[in-house]
C-alpha positions in Angstrom: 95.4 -50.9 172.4 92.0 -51.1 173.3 90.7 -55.3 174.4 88.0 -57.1 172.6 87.0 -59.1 175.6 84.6 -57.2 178.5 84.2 -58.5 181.4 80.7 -58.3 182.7 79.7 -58.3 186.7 77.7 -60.9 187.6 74.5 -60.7 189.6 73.9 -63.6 192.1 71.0 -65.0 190.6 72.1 -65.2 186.6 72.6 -68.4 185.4 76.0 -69.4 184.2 76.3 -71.6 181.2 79.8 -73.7 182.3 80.8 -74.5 178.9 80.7 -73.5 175.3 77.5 -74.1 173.0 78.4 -76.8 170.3 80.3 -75.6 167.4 78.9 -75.5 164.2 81.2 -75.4 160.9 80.2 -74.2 158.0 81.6 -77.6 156.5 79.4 -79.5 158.3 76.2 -78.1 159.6 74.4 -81.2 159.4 77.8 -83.2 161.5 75.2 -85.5 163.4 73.6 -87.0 160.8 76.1 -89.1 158.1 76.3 -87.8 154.8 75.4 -91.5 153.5 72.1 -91.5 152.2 70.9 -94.2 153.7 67.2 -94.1 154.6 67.2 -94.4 158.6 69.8 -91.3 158.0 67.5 -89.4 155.3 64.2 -90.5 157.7 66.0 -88.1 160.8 66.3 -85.5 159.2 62.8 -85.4 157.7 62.2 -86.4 161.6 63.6 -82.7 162.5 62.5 -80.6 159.7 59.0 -81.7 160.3 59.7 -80.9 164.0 60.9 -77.5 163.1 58.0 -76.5 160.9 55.4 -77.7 163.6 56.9 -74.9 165.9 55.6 -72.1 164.1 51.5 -73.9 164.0 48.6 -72.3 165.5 47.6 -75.5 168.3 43.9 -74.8 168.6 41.7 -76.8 170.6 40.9 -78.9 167.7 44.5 -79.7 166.7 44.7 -82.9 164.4 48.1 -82.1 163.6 50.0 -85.6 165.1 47.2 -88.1 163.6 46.4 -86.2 160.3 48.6 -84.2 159.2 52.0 -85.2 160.2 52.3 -88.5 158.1 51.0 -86.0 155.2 54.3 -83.5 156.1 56.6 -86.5 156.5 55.5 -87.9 152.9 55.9 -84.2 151.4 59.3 -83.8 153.1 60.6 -87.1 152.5 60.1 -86.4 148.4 62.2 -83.0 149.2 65.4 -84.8 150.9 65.5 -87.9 149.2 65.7 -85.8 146.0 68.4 -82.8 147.5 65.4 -80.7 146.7 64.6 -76.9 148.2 62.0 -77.4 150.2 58.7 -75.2 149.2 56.3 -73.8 151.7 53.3 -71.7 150.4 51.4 -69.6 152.0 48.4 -66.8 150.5 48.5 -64.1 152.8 49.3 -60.3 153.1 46.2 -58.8 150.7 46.0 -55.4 151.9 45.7 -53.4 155.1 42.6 -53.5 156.5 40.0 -50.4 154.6 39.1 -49.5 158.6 42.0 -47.0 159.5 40.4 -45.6 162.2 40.0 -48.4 164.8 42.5 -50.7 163.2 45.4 -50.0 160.9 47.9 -46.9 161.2 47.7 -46.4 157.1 47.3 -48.8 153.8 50.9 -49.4 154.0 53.3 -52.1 155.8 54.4 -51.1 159.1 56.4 -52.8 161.7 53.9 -55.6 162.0 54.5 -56.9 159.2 58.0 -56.3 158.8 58.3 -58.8 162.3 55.8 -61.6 160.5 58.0 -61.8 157.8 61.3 -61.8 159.9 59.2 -64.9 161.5 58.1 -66.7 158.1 62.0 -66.4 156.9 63.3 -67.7 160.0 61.7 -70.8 159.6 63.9 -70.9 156.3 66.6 -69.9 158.0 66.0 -72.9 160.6 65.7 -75.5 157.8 68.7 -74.4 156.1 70.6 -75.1 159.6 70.3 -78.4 159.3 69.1 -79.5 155.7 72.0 -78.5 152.8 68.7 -78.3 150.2 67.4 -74.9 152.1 63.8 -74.0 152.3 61.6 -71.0 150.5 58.4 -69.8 152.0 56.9 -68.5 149.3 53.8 -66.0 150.2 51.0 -65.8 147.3 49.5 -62.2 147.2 45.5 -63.2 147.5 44.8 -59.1 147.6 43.0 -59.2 144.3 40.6 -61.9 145.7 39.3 -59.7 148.3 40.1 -56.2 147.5 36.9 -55.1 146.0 34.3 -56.8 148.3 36.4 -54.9 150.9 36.2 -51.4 148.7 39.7 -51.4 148.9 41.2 -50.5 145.5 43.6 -52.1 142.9 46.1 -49.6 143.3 46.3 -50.0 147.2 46.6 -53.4 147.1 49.2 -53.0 144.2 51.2 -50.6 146.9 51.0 -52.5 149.9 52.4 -55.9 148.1 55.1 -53.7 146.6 55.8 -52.6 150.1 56.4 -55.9 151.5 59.0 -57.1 148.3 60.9 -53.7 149.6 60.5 -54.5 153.4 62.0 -58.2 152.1 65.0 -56.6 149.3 66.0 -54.2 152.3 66.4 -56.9 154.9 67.9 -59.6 152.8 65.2 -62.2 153.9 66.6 -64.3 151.2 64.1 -67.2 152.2 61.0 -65.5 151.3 59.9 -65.3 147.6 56.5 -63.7 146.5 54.1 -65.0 143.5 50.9 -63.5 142.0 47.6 -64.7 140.3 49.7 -63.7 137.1 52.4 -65.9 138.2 50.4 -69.0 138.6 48.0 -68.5 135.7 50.5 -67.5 133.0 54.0 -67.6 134.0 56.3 -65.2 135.6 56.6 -63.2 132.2 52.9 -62.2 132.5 53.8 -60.4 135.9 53.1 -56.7 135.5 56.1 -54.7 136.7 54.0 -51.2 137.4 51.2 -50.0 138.8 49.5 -49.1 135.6 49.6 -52.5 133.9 48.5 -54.1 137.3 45.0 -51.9 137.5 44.7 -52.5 133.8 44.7 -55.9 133.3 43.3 -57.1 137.3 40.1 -57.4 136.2 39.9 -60.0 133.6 42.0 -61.8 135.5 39.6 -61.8 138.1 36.8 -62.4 135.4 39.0 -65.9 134.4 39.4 -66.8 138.3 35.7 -66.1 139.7 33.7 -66.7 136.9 30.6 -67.6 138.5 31.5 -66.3 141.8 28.5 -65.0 143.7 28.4 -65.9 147.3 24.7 -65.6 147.3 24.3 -69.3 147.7 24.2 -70.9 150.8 26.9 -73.8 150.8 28.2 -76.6 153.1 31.1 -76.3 154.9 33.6 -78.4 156.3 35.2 -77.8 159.7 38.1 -75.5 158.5 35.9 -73.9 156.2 33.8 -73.2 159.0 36.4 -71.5 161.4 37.5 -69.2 158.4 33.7 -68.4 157.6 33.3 -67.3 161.4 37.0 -65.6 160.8 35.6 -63.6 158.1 32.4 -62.3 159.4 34.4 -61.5 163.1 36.6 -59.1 161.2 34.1 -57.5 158.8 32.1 -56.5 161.3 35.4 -53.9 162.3 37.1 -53.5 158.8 33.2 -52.4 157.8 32.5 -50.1 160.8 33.4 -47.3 158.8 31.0 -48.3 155.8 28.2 -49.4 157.8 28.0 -46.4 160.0 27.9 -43.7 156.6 25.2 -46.4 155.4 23.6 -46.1 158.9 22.8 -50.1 158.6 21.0 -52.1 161.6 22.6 -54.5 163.1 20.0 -56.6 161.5 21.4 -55.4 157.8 25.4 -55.3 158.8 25.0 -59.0 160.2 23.4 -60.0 156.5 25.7 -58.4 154.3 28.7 -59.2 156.2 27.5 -63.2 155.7 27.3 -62.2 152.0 30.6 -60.8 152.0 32.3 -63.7 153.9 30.1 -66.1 151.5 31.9 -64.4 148.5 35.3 -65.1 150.0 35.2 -68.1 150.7 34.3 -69.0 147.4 36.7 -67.3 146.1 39.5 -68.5 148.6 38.5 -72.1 147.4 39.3 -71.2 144.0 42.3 -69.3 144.8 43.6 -72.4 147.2 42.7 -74.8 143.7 44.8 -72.9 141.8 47.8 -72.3 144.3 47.6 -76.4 144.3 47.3 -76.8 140.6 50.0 -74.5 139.9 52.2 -74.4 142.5 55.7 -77.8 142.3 55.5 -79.6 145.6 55.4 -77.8 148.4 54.1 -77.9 152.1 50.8 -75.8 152.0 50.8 -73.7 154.9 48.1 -71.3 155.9 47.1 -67.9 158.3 43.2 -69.1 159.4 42.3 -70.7 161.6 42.2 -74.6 161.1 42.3 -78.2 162.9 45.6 -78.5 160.7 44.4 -81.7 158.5 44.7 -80.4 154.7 47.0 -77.7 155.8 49.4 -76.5 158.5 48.0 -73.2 160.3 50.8 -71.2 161.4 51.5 -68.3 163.4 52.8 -65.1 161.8 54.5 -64.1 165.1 56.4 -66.0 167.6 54.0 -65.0 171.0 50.8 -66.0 168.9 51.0 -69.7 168.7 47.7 -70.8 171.1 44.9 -69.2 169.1 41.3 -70.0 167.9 41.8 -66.3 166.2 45.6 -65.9 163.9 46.7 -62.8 164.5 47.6 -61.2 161.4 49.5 -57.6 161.1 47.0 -56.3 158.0 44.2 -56.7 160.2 45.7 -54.8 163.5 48.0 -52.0 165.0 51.8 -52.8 166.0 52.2 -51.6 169.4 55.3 -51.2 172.1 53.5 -51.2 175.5 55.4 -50.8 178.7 54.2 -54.1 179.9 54.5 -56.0 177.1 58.0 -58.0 176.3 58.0 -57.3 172.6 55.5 -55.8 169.9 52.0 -56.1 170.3 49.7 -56.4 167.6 46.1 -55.8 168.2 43.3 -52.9 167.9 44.4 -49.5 167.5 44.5 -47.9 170.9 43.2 -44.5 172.1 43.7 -42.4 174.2 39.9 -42.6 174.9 39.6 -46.0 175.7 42.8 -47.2 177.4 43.2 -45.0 180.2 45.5 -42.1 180.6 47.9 -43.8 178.6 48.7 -42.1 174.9 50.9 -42.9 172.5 53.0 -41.3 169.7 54.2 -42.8 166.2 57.6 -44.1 165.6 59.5 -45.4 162.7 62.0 -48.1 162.8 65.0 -47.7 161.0 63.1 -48.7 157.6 60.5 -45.8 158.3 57.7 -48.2 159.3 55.6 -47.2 161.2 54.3 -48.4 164.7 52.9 -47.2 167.8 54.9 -46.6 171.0 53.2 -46.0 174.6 54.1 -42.0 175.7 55.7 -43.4 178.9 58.8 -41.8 181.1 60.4 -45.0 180.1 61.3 -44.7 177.2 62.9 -41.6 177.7 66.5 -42.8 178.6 68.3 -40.3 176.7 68.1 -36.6 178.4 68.3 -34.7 175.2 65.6 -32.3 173.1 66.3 -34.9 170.3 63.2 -37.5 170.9 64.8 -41.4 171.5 64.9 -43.1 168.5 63.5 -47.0 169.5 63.8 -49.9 166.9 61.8 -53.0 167.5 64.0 -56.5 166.9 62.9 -60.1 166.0 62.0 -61.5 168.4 62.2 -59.3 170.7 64.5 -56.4 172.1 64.8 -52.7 171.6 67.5 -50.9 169.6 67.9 -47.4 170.8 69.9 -44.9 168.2 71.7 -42.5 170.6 72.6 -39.0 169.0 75.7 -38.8 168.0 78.8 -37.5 170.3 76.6 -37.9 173.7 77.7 -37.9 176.7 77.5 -41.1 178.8 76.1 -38.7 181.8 72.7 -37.7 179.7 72.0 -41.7 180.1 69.2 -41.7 182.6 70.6 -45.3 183.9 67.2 -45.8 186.1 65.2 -45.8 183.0 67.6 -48.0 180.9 67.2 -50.7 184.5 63.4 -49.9 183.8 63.3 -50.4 180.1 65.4 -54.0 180.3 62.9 -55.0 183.1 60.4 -55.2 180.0 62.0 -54.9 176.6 65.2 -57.4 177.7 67.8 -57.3 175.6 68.2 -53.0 174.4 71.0 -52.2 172.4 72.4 -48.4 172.4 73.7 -47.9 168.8 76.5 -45.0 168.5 78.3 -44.9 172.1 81.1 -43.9 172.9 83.5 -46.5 174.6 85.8 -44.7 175.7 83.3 -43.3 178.3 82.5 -46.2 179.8 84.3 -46.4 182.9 84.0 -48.4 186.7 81.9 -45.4 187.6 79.7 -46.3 185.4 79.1 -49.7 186.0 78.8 -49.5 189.7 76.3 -46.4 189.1 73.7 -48.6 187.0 74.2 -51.2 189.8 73.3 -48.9 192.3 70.1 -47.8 190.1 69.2 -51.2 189.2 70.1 -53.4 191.5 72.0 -56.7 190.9 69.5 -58.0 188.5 70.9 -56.4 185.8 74.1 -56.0 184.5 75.4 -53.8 181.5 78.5 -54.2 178.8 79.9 -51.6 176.7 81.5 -53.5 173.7 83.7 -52.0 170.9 85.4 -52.3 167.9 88.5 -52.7 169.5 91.4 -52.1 166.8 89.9 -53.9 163.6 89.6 -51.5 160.3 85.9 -51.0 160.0 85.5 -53.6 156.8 86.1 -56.0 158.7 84.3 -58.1 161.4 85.4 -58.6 165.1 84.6 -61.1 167.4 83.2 -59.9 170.7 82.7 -62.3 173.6 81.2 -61.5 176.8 83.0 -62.9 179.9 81.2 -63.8 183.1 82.8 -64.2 186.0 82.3 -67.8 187.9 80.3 -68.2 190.9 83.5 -68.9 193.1 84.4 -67.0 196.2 88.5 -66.2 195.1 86.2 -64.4 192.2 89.4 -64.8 190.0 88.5 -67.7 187.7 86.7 -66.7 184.5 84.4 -68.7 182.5 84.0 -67.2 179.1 80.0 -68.2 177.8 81.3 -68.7 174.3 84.9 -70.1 173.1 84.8 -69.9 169.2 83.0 -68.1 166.8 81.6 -71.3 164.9 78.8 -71.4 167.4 77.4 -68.4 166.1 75.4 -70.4 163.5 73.5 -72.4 166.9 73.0 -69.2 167.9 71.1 -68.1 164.9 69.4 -70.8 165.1 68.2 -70.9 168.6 67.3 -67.1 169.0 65.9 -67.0 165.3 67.2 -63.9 165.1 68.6 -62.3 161.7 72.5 -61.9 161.8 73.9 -58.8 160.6 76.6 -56.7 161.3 75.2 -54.2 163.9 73.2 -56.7 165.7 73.9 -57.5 169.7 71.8 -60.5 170.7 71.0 -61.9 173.8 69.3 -65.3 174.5 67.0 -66.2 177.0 66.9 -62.3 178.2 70.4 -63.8 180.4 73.0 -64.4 178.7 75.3 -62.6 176.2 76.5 -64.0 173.0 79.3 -62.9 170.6 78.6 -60.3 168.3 79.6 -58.6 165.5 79.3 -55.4 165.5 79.8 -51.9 164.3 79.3 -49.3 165.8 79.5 -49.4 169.1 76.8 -51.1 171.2 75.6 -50.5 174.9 73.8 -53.7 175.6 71.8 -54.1 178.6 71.4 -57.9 179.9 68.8 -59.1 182.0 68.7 -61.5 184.8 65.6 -63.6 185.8 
């Protein structure tokens, strides 16, 4: 009978955590604060949502966020809990990819970028729910039609990409993200259009009844945030233009106008758009993607590494990219061979055939096999690798895998066999790696395959009779700190691994080679 338990060797310089993580029970998630409503009791807990949604803002160097907007947050919140409300965040984002797919975007269609951005926007759901029993929605208002034909981008693209992201959502069961459109907010969710057809057939008067009088030929005055998102606008039009301007042949004297013309025109019409997300929209905490001093709104970042930013990063204006010196997925220009260096890279899919861009390196191949590795980008952060089925343990190229967890710490190899994973094995990838590293084959052990097995990691304890063991996690309950801490998505599948040390339980299924990392 095969043992759900795996001991893992322990390198000298990993740190050990000496006892179990706090439990938390389903039955009482939110055990440290009383379930009396008393207001000291309801006034923590708006305490530490409030702290949880200023995690994801963008901290500029003009942050107001303490002295402006955080009494504004605490009002809104305190309405939520003191009612046993969901709590409503709304944020317009995600119009279209941008029209410049040469320089920026792999295609007009979602890709791993923004699959990650909205594994981030639901996590912050996900963190809420932790600890307030009234959950939380983010709900992302489709502002495509605002932009889409001072852009040249047409309705039917930005009809498909916004269909894209509700599958990308549907297939990974973010269930605290919720979309609404124009149609939603003007006329009710009945007045949706559920095809493409009706959508390109009835866009335009909508837009007639939003921008009536929409011209952005006018000079106006701007306030600071306005400001930042005007200079926003006109630095990305000058790239998701190129393409345009150079057929036109335009001076630089022509393409600096019209692109103030253009970023005139959107900002009028993102000041209508923003009037009627407020006028239509319950209560909710208004959160946005630009650039801002966070006084009438919370700027947030759409991915986890992108917090410290004059300039949000956003996935429909840039290329998602695995670089071999990079801990996770980049987002940024699209590279080329021609200007980065000897360095080229191929397209990959993850495992909902998004695409994004992996760096041609002998890294990545771990596998020796004609079948090309198969990588899978997590949130946030970590590589799953899909091994071919039935192969041998000795086509692993274990100096590769040491190389790959150096930078891309924690990589999970989906389809092993554990049965091949012997003492050999272990002290081979400790010769190849070095102690830094150490590396757990876990199984499914003798449950039936409906049903879900606790896995826990044992590490030994730094003593020198080397018999005692300290197992990292004792009970199964503490998965839900773990979800919240690592603001990872649980499923069944998943290995996760905090802090790049440490190894968690898991459920999973398959089987999973999991490489750990010591720093």
């Amino acid at each position: 009978m095969l043992s759900n338990v795996i001991t893992a060797q322990k390198a000298p310089h990993i740190d050990i955590v000496e006892a179990p993580l706090p439990a938390i029970r389903a039955s009482s998630r939110v055990a440290f604060i009383p379930q009396a409503e008393t207001c000291r009791n309801q006034e923590a807990l708006v305490v530490r949502i409030a702290e949880i949604i200023a995690s994801y803002r963008i901290c500029g160097p003009d942050d107001r966020y303490e002295d402006v907007y955080k009494p504004r947050l605490l009002e809104t919140l305190q309405y939520f809990v003191s009612n046993n409300k969901e709590i409503n965040l709304v944020v317009p984002a995600y119009p279209f990819k941008s029209p410049n797919r040469e320089d920026k975007v792999l295609g007009p269609d979602p890709d791993v970028g923004e699959r990650l951005s909205l594994e981030h926007l639901n996590s912050l759901g996900a963190r809420i729910a932790q600890i307030y029993p009234g959950g939380a929605q983010i709900t992302i208002v489709s502002d495509g039609c605002c932009y889409n034909d001072l852009l040249g981008v047409s309705d039917e693209v930005t009809y498909r990409y916004t269909e894209g992201l509700h599958r990308i959502v549907d297939r990974l069961g973010l269930r605290h993200i919720r979309f609404a459109d124009p149609f939603d907010l003007l006329d009710g969710a009945p007045s949706v259009p559920v095809s493409e057809e009706e959508y390109v057939s009835r866009i335009d008067d909508l837009k007639e009844r939003l921008f009536r009088g929409c011209s952005g030929e006018k000079p106006q005055t701007l306030d600071h945030n306005a400001t930042l998102t005007y200079r926003g606008y006109i630095r990305f039009l000058m790239s998701d233009l190129a393409t345009f301007y150079q057929k036109k042949k335009m001076s630089k004297s022509a393409i600096k106008k019209h692109s103030a013309v253009v970023a005139r025109a959107m900002i009028e019409r993102g000041q209508v758009f923003s009037a009627l997300v407020a006028a239509a929209s319950p209560p909710h905490v208004r959160l946005s993607i630009h650039a801002g001093d966070n006084t009438n709104k919370l700027s947030v970042a759409l991915l986890p590494q992108k917090r410290f930013s004059n300039f949000p990063v956003t996935p429909w204006h840039n290329t998602p990219c695995l670089e071999a010196n990079q801990v996770s997925v980049s987002l940024g220009r699209k590279p080329t061979g021609a200007t980065d260096g000897a360095i080229s890279y191929r397209i990959c899919h993850d495992d909902l055939g998004l695409q994004f861009l992996c760096a041609d390196v002998s890294m990545y191949g771990v596998i020796e096999s004609e079948l090309q590795t198969e990588l899978h980008p997590l949130y946030p952060f970590g590589l799953k690798v899909r091994v071919p089925q039935d192969l041998p343990m000795t086509r692993m190229r274990l100096d590769r895998v040491a190389e790959l967890a150096q930078v891309h710490s924690p990589i999970l190899f989906e389809g092993l066999d554990p049965m091949q994973y012997t003492a050999e094995t272990g002290k081979e990838f400790l010769r190849v790696a070095g102690r830094g590293l150490s590396l757990s084959l876990l199984h499914e052990g003798v449950a039936a395959s409906s049903a879900a097995t606790s896995y826990f990691v044992q590490i030994p304890a730094a003593r020198e009779d080397g018999d005692a063991l300290v197992p990292f996690v004792e009970a199964a309950a503490a998965l839900d700190d773990v979800r919240l801490r690592v603001l990872h998505r649980w499923q069944a599948g998943d290995a996760v691994v905090s802090d790049h040390r440490i190894a968690l339980p898991v459920h999973l299924n398959p089987s999973f080679l999991r490489v750990l990392r010591g720093d």
